[in-house]
C-alpha positions as CSV (number, residue, x, y, z in Angstrom):
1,X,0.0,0.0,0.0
2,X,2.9,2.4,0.9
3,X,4.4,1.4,-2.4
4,X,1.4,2.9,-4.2
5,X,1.1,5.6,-2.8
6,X,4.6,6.5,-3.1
7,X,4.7,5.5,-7.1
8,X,1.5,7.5,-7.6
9,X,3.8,10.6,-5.9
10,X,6.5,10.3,-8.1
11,X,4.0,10.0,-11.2
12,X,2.6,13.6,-10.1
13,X,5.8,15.2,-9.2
14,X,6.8,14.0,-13.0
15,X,3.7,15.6,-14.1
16,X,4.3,18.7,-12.7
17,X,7.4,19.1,-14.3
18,X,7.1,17.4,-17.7
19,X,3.2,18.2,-18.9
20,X,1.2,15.7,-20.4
21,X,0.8,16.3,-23.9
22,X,-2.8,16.8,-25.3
23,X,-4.3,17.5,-28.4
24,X,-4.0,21.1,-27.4
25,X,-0.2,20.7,-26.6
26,X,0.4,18.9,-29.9
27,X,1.9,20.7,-32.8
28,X,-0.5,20.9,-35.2
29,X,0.1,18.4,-38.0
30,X,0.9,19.7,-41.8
31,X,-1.3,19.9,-44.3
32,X,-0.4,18.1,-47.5
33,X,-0.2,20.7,-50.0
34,X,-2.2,20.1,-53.0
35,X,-1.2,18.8,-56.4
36,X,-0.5,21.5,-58.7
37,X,-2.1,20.5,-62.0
38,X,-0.1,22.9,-64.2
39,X,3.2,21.9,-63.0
40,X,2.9,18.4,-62.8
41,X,1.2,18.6,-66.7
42,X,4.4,20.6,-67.8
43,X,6.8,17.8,-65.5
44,X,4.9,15.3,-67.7
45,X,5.5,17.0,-71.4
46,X,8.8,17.7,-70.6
47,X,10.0,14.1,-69.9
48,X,7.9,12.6,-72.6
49,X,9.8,15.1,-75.1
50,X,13.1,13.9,-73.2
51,X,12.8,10.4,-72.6
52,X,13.2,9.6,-76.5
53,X,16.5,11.5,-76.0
54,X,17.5,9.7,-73.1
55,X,17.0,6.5,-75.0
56,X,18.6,7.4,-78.4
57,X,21.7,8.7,-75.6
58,X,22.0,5.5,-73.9
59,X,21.5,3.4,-76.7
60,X,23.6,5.0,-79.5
61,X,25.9,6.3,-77.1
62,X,27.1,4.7,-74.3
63,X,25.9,1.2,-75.2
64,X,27.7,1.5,-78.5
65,X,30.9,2.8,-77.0
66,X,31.1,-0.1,-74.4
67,X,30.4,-2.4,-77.4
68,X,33.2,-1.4,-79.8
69,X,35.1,-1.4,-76.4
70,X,34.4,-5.0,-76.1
71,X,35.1,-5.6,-80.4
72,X,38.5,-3.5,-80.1
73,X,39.7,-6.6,-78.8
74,X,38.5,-9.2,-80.5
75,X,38.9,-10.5,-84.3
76,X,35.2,-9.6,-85.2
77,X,34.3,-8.6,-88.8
78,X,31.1,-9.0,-90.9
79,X,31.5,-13.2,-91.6
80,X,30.8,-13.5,-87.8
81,X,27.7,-13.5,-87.9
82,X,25.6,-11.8,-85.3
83,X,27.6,-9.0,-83.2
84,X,24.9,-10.0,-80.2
85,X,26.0,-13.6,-80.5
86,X,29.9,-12.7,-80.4
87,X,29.6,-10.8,-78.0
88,X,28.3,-13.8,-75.8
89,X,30.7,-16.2,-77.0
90,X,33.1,-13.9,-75.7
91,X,31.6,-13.5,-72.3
92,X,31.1,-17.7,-72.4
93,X,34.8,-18.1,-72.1
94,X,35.8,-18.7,-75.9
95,X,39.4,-17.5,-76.6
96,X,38.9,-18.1,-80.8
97,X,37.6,-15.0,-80.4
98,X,40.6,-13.4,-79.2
99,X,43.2,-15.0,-81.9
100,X,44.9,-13.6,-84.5
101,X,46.5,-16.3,-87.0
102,X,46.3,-19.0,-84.2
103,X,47.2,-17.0,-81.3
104,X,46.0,-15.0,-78.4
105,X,46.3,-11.2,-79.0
106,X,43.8,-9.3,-77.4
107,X,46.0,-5.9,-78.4
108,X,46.7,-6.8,-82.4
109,X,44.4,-4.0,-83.5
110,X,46.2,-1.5,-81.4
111,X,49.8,-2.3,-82.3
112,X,48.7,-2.0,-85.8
113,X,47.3,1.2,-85.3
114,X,50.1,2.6,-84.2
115,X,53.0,0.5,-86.4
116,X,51.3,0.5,-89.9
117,X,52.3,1.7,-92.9
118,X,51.3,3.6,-95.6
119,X,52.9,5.4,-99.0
120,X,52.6,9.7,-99.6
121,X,51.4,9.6,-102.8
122,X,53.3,10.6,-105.5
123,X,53.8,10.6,-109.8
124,X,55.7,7.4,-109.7
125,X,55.9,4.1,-108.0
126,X,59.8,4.8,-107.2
127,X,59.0,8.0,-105.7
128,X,56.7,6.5,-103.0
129,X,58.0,7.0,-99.7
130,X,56.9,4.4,-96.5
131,X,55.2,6.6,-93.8
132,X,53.2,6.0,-90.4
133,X,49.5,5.9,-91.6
134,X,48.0,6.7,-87.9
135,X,50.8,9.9,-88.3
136,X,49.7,10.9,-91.9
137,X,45.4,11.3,-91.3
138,X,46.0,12.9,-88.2
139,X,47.9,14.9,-89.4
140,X,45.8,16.0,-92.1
141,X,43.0,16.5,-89.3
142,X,45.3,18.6,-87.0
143,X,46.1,20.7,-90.3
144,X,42.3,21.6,-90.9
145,X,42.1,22.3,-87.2
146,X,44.0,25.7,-88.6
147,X,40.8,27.2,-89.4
148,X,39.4,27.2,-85.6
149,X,41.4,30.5,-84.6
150,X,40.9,31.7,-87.8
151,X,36.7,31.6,-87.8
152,X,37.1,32.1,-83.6
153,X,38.8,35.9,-85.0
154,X,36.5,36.6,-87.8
155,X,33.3,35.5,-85.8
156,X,34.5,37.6,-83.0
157,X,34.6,40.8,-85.2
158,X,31.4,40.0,-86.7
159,X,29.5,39.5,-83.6
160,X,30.8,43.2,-82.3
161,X,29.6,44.7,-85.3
162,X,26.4,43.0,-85.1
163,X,26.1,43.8,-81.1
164,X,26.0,47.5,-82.8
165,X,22.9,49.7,-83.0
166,X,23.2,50.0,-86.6
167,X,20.4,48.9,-89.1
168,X,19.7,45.5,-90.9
169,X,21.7,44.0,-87.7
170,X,19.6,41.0,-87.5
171,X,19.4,40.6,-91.6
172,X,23.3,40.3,-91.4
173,X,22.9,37.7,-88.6
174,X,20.2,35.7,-90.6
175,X,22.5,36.0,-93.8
176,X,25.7,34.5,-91.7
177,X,23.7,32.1,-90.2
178,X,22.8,30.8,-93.9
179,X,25.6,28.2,-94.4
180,X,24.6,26.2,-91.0
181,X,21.8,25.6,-92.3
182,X,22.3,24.6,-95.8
183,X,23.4,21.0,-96.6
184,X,27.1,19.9,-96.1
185,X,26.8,18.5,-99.6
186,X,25.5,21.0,-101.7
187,X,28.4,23.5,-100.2
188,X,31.1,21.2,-100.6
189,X,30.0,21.0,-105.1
190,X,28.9,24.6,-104.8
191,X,33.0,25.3,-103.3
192,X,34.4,22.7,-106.3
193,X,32.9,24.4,-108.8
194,X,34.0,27.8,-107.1
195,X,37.8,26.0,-107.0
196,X,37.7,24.4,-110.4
197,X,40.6,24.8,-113.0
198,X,37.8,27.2,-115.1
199,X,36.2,28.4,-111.5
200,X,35.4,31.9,-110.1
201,X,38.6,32.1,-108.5
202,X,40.8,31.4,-111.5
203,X,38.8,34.2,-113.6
204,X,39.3,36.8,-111.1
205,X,43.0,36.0,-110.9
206,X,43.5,35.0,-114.7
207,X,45.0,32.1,-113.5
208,X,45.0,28.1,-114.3
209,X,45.6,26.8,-110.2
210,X,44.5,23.4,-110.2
211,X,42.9,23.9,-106.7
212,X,40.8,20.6,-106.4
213,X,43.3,18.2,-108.4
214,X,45.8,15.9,-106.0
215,X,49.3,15.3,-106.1
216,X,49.2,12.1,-107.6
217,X,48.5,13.9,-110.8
218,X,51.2,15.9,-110.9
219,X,49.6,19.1,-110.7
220,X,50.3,19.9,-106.9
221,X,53.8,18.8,-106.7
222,X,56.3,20.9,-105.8
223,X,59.0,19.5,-106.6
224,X,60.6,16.1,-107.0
225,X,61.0,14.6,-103.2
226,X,58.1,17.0,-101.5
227,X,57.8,15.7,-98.0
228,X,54.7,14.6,-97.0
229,X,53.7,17.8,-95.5
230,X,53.9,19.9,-98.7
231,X,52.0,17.2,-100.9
232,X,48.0,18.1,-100.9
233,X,48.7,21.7,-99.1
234,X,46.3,23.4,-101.7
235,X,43.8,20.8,-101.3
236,X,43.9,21.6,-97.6
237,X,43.7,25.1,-97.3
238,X,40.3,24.7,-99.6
239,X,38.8,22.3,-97.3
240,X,40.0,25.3,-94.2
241,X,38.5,28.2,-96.3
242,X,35.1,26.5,-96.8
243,X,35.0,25.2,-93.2
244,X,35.7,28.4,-91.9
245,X,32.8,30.0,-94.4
246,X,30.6,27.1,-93.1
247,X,30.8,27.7,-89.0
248,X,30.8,31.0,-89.3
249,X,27.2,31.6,-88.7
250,X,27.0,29.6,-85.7
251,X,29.7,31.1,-83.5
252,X,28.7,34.6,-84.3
253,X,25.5,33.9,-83.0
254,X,27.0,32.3,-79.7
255,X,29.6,35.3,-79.4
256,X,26.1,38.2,-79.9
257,X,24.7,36.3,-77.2
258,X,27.4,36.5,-74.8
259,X,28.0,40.3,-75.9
260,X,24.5,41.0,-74.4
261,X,25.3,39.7,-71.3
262,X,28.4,41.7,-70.8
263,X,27.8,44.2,-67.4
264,X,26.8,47.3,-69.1
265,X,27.4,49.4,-65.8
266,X,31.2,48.6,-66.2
267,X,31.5,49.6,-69.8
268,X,30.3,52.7,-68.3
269,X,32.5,53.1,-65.8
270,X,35.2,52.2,-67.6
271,X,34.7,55.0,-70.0
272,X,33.8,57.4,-67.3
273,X,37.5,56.2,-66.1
274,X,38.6,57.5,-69.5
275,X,39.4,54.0,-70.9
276,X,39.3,54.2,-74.8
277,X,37.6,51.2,-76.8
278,X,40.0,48.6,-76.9
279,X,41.0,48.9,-73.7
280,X,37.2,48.3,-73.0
281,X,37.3,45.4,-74.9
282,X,39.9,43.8,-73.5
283,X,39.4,44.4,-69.8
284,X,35.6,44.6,-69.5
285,X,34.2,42.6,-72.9
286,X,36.9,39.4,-73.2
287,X,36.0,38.4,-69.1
288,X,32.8,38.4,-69.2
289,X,33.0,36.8,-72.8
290,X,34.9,34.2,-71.3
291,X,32.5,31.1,-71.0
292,X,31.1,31.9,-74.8
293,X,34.9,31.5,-75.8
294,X,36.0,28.9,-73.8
295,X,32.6,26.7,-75.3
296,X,33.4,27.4,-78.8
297,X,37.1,26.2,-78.5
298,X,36.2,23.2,-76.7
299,X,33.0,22.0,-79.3
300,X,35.5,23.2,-82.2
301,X,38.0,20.9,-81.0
302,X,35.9,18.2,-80.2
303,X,34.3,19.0,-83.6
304,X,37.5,19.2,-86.0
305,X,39.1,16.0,-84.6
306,X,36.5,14.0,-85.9
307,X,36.3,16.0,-89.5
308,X,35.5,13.1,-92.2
309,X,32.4,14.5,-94.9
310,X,34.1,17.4,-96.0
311,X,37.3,16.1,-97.7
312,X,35.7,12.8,-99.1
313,X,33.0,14.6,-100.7
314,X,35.5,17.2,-101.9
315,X,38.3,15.0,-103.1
316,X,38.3,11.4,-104.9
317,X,39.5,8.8,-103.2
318,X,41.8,6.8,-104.5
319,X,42.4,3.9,-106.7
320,X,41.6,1.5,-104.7
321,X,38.4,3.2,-103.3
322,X,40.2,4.2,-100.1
323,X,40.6,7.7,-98.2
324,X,43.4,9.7,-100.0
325,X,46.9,10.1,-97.3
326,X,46.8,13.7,-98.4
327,X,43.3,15.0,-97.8
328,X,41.5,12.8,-95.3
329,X,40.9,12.6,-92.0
330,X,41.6,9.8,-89.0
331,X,37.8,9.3,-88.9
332,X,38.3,7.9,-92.7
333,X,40.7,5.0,-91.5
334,X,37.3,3.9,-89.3
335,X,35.3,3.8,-91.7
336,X,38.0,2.2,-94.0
337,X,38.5,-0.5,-92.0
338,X,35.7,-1.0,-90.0
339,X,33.2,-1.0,-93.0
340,X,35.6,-2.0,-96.3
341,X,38.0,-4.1,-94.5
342,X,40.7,-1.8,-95.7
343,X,39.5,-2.7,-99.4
344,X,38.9,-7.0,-98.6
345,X,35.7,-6.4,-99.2
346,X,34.7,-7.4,-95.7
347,X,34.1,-5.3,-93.1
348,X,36.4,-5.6,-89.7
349,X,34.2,-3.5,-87.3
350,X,36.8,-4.8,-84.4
351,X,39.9,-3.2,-86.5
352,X,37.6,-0.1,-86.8
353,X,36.7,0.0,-83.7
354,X,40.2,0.1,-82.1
355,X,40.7,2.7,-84.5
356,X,37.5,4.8,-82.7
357,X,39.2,3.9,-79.5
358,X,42.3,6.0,-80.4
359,X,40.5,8.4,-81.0
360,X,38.2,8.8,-78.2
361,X,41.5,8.8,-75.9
362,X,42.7,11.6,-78.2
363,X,40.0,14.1,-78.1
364,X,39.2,12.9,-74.3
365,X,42.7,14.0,-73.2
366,X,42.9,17.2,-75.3
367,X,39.7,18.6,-74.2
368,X,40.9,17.5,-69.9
369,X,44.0,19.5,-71.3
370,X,41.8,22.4,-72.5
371,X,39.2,22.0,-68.5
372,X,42.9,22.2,-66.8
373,X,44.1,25.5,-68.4
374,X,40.6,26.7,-67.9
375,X,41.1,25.8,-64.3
376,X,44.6,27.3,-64.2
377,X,43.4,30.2,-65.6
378,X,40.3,31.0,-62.3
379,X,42.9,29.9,-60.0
């Protein structure tokens, strides 16, 4: 009985301190907030527009990378069969898959790309001279690469005297933007026939420049025992002038967009200050123009590594129906091996694929190159 009565003490000295809660004491519980129709309608549009993207991303994208991963290392090519079922053979353990001429060489496509040969072309078979072929397209793309400072400069001027209050501003910007538009095709016969021995060009100089003809006619050469670098120069700078023409339109529209962000209170300042226009430019325009800048160098890079339309539509190819070594591209030796078999007749997607490999790491490492300078440059 004591017991109790002491217990029930304690409970109402606890009481006293620590209340009991009620429904009074309670917080008072949140209300679910109601659906909103419009947003979730809008939430719904946007993903059904996106999802298709998504797919296409993953599927053509990442799915494909990791599958000419997989064939890089493999002796695949188009009398296997199903890719689907090689693939599986090559998860299931089978090493045939893996062998070139009886043995197991999981690397054979990459020491070929980087050890085979190829001949400059030339007038004569004696004249031919042995050179790396992974050396000769990319150097051919890194050449074309020329004309990325060269349309960055010309776009950039453009763009300022668009950004102007002058009239017809935005006729001149529909008028650039023109050549994006139009087909890659009908520029690249519009430019032969601008470049042609009887072309535009010749009757405005009065002269008979073979612009669109390649060395291994004789026309280009400069001499007996050119060097590689000299044979096809003509043919190059064409493809860099209609390149230049062609992208022109786009990047002037990117750079007018970034000059109407630029903070028009400092301009002001800045003149208040007494600085003239260039100084302006330099120090107020170029910062805040910095991201614009630093986008189009990175795309155009990205962009002119993997250049392969415009010099096989400009140029034949040769003989044997292959990419020419003066004009083309890397991107032409994937396609020249993956899809012709390098002129068997058969296509060897894993030879092409190794090929596409070499050139992912290139253009993955030279644009983590062009993030570190950016990097560099905040710090």
């Amino acid at each position: 009985m004591e017991e109790n009565i002491t217990a029930t003490a304690d409970e109402q000295a606890v009481e006293a301190v620590v209340p009991v809660a009620t429904e009074e004491t309670l917080p008072p519980k949140k209300k679910r907030k109601p659906i909103n129709q419009q947003k979730l309608q809008d939430n719904l549009w946007g993903w059904t527009f996106c999802v298709p993207l998504l797919f296409g991303t993953i599927l053509f994208v990442y799915v494909a990378l990791v599958m000419a991963l997989l064939l890089s290392f493999t002796n695949y090519s188009s009398f296997a069969g199903n890719v689907w079922d090689y693939l599986g053979k090559m998860f299931g353990g089978n090493d045939a898959v893996f062998k070139f001429d009886g043995q197991y060489d999981p690397l054979h496509w990459y020491r070929l790309v980087f050890t085979n040969e190829t001949y400059s072309t030339a007038v004569t078979q004696e004249e031919h001279v042995a050179i790396n072929e992974m050396g000769a397209y990319l150097f051919n793309t890194v050449f074309y690469m020329i004309g990325i400072p060269i349309g960055m400069i010309l776009s950039m001027f453009f763009a300022v005297c668009m950004s102007r209050d002058i009239k017809g501003g935005n006729v001149f910007r529909v008028l650039y933007y023109i050549p994006c538009v139009a087909s890659t095709i009908s520029i690249v016969y519009t430019f032969r026939i601008m470049f042609s021995t009887a072309g535009v060009f010749n009757q405005m100089f009065g002269s008979q420049t073979p612009w669109i003809q390649l060395p291994d006619t004789g026309a280009l050469r400069w001499g007996d025992g050119d060097p590689f670098w000299r044979q096809g120069l003509i043919n190059k700078l064409v493809i860099i002038i209609m390149s230049v023409w062609k992208g022109l339109g786009g990047t002037i529209i990117l750079y007018v967009a970034g000059l109407s962000g630029v903070n028009a209170a400092t301009k002001e300042a800045a003149q208040i200050d007494g600085a003239n226009g260039w100084t302006i430019f330099w120090k107020v325009t170029m910062p805040d123009l910095y991201p614009t800048i630093f986008y189009n160098i990175v795309t155009s890079v990205i962009g002119g590594m993997q250049i392969y339309a415009e010099p096989e539509l400009f140029f034949a190819t040769t003989t044997s129906g292959g990419p020419n070594v003066c004009t083309s591209g890397y991107v032409s030796l994937i396609w020249w091996y993956g899809i012709k078999g390098g002129g068997s007749g058969a296509g060897r997607a894993s030879q092409g694929a190794a090929y596409g490999m070499v050139l992912a790491v290139i253009i993955f490492f030279m644009t983590l190159f062009q993030f570190w300078l950016d990097s560099r440059k905040k710090d």
